[in-house]
py3Dmol code that shows the C-alpha trace and the ligand (Angstrom):
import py3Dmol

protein = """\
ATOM      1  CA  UNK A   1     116.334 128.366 160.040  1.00  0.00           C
ATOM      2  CA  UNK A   2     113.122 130.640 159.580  1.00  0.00           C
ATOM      3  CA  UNK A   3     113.448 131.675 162.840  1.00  0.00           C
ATOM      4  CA  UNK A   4     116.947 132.834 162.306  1.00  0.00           C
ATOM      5  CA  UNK A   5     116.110 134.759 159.102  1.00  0.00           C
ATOM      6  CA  UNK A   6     112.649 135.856 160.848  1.00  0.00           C
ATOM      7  CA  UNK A   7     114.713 137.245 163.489  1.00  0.00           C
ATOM      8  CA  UNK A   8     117.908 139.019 160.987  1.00  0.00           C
ATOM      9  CA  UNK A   9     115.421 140.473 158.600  1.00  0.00           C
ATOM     10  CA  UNK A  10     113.362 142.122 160.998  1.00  0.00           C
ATOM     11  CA  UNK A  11     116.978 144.168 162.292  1.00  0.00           C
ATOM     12  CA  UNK A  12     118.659 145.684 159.333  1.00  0.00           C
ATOM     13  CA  UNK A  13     121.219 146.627 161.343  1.00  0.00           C
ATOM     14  CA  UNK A  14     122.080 142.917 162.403  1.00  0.00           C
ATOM     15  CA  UNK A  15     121.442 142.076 158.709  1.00  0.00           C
ATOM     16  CA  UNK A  16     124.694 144.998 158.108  1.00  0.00           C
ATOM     17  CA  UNK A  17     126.725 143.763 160.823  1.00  0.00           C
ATOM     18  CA  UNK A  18     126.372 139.785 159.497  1.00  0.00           C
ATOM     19  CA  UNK A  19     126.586 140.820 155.493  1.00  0.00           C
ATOM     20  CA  UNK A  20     130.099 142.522 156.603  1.00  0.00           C
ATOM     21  CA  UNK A  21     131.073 139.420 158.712  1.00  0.00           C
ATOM     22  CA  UNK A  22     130.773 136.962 155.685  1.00  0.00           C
ATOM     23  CA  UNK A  23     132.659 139.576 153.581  1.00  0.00           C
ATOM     24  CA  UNK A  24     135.464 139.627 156.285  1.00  0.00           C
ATOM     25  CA  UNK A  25     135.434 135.900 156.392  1.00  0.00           C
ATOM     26  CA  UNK A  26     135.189 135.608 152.110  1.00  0.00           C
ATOM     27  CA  UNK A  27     138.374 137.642 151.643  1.00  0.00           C
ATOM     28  CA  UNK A  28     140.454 136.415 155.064  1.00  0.00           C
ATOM     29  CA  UNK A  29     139.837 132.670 155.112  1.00  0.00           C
ATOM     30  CA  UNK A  30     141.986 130.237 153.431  1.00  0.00           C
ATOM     31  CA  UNK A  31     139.884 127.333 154.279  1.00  0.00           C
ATOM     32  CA  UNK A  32     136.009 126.374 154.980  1.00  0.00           C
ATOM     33  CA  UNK A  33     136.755 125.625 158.634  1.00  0.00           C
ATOM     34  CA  UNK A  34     138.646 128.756 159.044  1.00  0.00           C
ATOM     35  CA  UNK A  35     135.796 130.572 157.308  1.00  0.00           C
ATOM     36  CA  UNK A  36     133.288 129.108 159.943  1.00  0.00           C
ATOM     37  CA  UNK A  37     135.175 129.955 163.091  1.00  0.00           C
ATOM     38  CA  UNK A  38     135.276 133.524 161.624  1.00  0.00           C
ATOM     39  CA  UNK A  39     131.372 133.931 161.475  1.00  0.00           C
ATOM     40  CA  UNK A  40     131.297 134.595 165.004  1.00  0.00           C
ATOM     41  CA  UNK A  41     127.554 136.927 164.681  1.00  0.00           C
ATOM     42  CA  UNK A  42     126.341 134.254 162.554  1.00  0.00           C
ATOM     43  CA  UNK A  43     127.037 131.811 165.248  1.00  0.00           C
ATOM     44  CA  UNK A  44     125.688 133.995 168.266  1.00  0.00           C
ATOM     45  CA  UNK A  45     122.192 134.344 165.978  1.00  0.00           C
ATOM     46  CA  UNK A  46     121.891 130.909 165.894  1.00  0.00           C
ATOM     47  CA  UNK A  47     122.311 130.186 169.627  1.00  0.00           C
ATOM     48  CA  UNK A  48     120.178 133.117 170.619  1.00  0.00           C
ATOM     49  CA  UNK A  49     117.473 131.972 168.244  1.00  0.00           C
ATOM     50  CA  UNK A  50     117.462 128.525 170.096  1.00  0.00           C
ATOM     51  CA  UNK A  51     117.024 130.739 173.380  1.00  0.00           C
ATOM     52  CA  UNK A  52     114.204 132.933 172.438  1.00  0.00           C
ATOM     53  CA  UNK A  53     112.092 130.906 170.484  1.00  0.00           C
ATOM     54  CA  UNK A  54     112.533 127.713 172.003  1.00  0.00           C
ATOM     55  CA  UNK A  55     113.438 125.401 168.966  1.00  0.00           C
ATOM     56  CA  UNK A  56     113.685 122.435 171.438  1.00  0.00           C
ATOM     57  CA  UNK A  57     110.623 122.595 173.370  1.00  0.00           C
ATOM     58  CA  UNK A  58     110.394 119.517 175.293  1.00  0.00           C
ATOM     59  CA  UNK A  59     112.349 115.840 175.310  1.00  0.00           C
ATOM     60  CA  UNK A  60     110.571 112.702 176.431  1.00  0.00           C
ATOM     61  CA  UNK A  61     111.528 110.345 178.678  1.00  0.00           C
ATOM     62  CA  UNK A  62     110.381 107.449 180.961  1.00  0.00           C
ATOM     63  CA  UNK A  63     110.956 107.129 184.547  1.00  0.00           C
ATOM     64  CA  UNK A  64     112.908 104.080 185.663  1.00  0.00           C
ATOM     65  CA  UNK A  65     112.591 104.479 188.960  1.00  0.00           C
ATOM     66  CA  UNK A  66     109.422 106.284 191.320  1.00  0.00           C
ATOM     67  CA  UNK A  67     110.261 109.233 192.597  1.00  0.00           C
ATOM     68  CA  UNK A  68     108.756 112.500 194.198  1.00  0.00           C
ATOM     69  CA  UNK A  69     109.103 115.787 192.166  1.00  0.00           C
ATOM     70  CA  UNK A  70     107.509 118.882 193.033  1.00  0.00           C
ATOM     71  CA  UNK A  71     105.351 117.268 195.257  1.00  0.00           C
ATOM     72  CA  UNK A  72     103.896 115.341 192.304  1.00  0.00           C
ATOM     73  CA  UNK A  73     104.444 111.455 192.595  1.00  0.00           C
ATOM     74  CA  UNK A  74     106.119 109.955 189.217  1.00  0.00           C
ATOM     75  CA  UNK A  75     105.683 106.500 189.331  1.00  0.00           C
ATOM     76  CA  UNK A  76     108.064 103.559 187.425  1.00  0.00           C
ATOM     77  CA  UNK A  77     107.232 103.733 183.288  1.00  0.00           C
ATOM     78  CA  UNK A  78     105.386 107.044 183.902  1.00  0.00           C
ATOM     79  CA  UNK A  79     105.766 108.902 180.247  1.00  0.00           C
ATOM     80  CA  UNK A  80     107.425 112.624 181.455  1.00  0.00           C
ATOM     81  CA  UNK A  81     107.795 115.498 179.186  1.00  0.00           C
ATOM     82  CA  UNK A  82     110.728 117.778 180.124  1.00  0.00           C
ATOM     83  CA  UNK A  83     110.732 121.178 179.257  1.00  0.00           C
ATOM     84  CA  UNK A  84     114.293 122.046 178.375  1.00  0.00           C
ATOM     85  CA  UNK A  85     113.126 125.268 176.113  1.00  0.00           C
ATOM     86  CA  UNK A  86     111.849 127.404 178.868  1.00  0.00           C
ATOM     87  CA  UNK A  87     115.094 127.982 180.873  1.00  0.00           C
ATOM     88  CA  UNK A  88     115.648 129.625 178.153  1.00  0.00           C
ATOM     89  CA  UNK A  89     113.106 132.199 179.146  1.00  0.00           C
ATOM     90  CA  UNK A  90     114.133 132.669 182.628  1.00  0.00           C
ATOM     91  CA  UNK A  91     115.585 135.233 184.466  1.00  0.00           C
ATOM     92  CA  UNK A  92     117.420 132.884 186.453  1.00  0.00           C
ATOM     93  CA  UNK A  93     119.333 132.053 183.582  1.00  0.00           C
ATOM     94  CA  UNK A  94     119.457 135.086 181.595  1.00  0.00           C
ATOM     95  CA  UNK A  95     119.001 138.632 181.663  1.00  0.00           C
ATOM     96  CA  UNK A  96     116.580 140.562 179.600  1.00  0.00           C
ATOM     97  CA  UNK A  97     115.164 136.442 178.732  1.00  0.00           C
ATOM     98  CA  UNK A  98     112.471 137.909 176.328  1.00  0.00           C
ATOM     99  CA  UNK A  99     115.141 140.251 174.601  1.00  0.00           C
ATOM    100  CA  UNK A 100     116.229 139.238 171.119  1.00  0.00           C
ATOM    101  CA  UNK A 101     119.905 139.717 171.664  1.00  0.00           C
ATOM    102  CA  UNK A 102     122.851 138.085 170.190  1.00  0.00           C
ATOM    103  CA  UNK A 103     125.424 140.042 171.808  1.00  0.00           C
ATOM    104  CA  UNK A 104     124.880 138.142 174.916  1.00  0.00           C
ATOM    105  CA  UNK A 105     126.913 135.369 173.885  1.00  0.00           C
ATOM    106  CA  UNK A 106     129.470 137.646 172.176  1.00  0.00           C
ATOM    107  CA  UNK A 107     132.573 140.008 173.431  1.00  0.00           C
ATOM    108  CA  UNK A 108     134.480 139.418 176.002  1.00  0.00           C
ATOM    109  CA  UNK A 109     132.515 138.703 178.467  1.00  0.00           C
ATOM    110  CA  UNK A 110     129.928 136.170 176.776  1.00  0.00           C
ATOM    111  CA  UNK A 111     127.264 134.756 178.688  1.00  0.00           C
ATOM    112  CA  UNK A 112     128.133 131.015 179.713  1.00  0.00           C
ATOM    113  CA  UNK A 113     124.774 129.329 180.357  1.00  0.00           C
ATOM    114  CA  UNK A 114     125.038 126.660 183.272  1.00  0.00           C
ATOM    115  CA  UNK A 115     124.530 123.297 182.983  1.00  0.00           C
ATOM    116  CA  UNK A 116     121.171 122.423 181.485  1.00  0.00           C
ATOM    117  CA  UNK A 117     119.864 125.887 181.132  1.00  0.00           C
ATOM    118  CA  UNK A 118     120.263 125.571 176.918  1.00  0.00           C
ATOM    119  CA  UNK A 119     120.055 122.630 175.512  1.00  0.00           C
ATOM    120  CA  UNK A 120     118.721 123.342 172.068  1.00  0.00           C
ATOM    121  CA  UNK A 121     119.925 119.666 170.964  1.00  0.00           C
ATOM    122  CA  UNK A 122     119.158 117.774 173.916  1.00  0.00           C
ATOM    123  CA  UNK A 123     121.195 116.633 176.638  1.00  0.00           C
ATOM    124  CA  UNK A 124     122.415 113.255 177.889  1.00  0.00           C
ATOM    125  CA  UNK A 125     123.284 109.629 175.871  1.00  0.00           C
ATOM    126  CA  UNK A 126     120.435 111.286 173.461  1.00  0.00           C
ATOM    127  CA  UNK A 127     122.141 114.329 172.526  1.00  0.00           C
ATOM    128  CA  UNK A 128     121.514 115.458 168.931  1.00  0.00           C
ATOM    129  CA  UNK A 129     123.776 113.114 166.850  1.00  0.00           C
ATOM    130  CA  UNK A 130     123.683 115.773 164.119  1.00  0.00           C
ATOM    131  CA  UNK A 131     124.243 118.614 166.283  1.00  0.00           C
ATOM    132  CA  UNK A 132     127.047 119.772 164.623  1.00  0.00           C
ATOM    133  CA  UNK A 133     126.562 119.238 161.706  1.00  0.00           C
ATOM    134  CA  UNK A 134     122.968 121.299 161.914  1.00  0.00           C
ATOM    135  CA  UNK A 135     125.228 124.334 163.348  1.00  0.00           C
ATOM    136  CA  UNK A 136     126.973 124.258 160.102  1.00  0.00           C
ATOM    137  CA  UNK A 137     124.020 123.692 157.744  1.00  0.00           C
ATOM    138  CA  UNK A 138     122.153 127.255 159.864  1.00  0.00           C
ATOM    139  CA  UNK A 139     125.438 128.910 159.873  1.00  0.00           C
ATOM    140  CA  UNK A 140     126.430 128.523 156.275  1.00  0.00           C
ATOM    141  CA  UNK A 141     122.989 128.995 154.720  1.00  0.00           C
ATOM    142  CA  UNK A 142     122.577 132.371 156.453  1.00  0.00           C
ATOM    143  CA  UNK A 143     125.740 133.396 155.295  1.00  0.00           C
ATOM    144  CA  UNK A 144     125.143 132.601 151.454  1.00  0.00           C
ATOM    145  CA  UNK A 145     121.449 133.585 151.585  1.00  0.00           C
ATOM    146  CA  UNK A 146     122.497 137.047 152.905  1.00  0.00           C
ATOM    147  CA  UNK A 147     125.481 137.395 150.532  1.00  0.00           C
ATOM    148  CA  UNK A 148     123.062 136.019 147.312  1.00  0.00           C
ATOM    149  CA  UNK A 149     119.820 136.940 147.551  1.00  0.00           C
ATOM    150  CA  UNK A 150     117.805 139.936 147.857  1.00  0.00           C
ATOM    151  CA  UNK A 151     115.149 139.188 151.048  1.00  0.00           C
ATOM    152  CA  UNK A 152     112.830 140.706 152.528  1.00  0.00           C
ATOM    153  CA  UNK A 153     110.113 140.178 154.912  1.00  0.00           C
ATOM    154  CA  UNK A 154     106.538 140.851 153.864  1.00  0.00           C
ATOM    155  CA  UNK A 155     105.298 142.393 157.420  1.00  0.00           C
ATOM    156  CA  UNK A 156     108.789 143.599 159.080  1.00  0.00           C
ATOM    157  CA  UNK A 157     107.177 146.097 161.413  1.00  0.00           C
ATOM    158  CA  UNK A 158     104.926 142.974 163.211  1.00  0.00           C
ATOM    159  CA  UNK A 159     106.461 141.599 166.167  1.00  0.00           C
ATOM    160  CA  UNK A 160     108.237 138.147 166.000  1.00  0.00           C
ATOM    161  CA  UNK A 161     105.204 136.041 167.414  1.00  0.00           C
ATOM    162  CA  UNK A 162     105.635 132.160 167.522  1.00  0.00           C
ATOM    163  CA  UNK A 163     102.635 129.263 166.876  1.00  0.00           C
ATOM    164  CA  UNK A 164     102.931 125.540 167.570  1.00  0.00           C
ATOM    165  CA  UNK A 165     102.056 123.293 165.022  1.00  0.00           C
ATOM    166  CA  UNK A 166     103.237 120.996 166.778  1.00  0.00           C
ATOM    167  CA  UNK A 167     106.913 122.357 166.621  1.00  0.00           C
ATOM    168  CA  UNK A 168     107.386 126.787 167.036  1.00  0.00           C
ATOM    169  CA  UNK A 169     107.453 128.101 163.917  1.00  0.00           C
ATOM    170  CA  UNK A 170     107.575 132.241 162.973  1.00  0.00           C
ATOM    171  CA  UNK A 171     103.157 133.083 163.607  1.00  0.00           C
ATOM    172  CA  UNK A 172     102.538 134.656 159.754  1.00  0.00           C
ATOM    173  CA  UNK A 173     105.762 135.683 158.727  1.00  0.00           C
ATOM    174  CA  UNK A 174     106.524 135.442 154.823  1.00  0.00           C
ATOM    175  CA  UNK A 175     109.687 136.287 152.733  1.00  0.00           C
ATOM    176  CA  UNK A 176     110.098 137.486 149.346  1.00  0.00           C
ATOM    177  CA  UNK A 177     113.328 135.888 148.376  1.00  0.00           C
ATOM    178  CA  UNK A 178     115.245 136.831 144.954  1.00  0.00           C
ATOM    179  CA  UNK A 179     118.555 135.084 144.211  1.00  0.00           C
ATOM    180  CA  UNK A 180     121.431 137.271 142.906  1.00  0.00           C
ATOM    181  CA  UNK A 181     122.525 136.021 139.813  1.00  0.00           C
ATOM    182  CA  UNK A 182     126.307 135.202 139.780  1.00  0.00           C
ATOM    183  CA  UNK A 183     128.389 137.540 138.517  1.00  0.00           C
TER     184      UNK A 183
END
"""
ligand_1 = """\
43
HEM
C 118.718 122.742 164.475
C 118.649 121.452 164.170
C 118.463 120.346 165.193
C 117.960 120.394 166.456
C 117.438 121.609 167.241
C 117.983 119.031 166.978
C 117.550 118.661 168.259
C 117.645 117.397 168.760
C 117.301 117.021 170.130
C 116.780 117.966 171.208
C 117.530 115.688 170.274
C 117.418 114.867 171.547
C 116.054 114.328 171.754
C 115.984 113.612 173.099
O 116.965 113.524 173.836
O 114.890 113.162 173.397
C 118.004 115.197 168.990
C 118.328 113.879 168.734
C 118.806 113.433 167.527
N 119.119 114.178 166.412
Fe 118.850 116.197 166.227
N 118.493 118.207 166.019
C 118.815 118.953 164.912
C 119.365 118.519 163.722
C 119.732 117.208 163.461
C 120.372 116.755 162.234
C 120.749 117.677 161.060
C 120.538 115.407 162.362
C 121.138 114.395 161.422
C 121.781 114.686 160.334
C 120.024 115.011 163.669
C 120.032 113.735 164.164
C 119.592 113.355 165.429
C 119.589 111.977 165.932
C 120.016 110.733 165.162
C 119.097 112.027 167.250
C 118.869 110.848 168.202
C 120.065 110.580 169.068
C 119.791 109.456 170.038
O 118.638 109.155 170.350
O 120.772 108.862 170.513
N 119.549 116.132 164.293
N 118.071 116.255 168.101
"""
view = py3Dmol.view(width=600, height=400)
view.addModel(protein, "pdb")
view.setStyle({"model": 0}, {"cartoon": {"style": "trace"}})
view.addModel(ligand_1, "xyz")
view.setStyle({"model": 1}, {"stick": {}})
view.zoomTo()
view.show()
């Protein structure tokens, strides 16, 4: 989630283009789900954020069996560390990887990453029981937080830089957040 609203409130153009989304999606929805599959941008942000900044950096995992990888011997019970996050950053996998862009996965010819080139909630029998519901959770919040409160960010002109501790998180970014009162 900071990531996301690093990323949107760093564009206000992409802040625009959401803030009209929900308002589509307020007036034309009849129900919650319907309202969802209508926030289409909100949706794209979200993946692309998992893209470019990595939010699953690595998965852990024992090998059962030994095996050669990479010229590197693995042997049975070695611990492994798989880096799922960076084919996220390659061109093999996307164009432009460093490019913040959420169009990519938009239109009608979205980008379909292959198999195992984004896996933001894991892949496998340990896939992210809560996956769906944390699509929701990112989805909805950006919505309301851009339709009821007042945000900005604090150094908008800095580039989006990440730091580890452990986990990526936005490197110095701070928000001043005002809620809307109802009216
Ligand atoms: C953006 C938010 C989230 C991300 C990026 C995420 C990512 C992941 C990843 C990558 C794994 C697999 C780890 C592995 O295979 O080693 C995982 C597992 C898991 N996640 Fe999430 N997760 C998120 C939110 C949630 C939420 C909201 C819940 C629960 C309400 C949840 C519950 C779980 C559980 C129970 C597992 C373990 C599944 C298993 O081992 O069988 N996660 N998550």
């Amino acid at each position: 989630m900071s990531f996301v609203l690093s990323a949107v409130y760093r564009c206000p153009e992409l802040q625009a283009a959401l803030l009209e989304e929900v308002a589509t999606a307020n007036e034309e929805s009849s129900s919650c789900r319907e309202w969802l599959a209508r926030l289409k941008l909100a949706e794209a942000v979200k993946l692309e954020v998992s893209r470019r900044y990595l939010i699953t950096l690595t998965m852990v995992r024992s090998a059962r069996v030994p095996f050669v990888y990479a010229g590197h011997q693995i042997r049975a019970g070695d611990q492994l560390l798989i880096s799922v996050g960076a084919n996220g950053l390659m061109e093999e996998y996307f164009d432009e990887p460093e490019k913040f862009d959420p169009a990519r996965f938009m239109g009608p010819n979205p980008v379909k990453p292959e198999p195992g080139a984004l896996n933001p909630c894991g892949m496998g029998p340990h896939t992210c029981l809560g996956a769906a519901l944390a699509d929701v959770q990112v989805i909805s919040t950006l919505a309301l937080l851009l339709e009821r409160a007042d945000i900005e960010l604090v150094n908008p002109d800095r580039p989006l830089e990440m730091k580890y501790s452990p986990y990526p998180l936005p490197k110095g970014d701070k928000l001043r957040i005002r809620v809307r009162r109802e009216q």
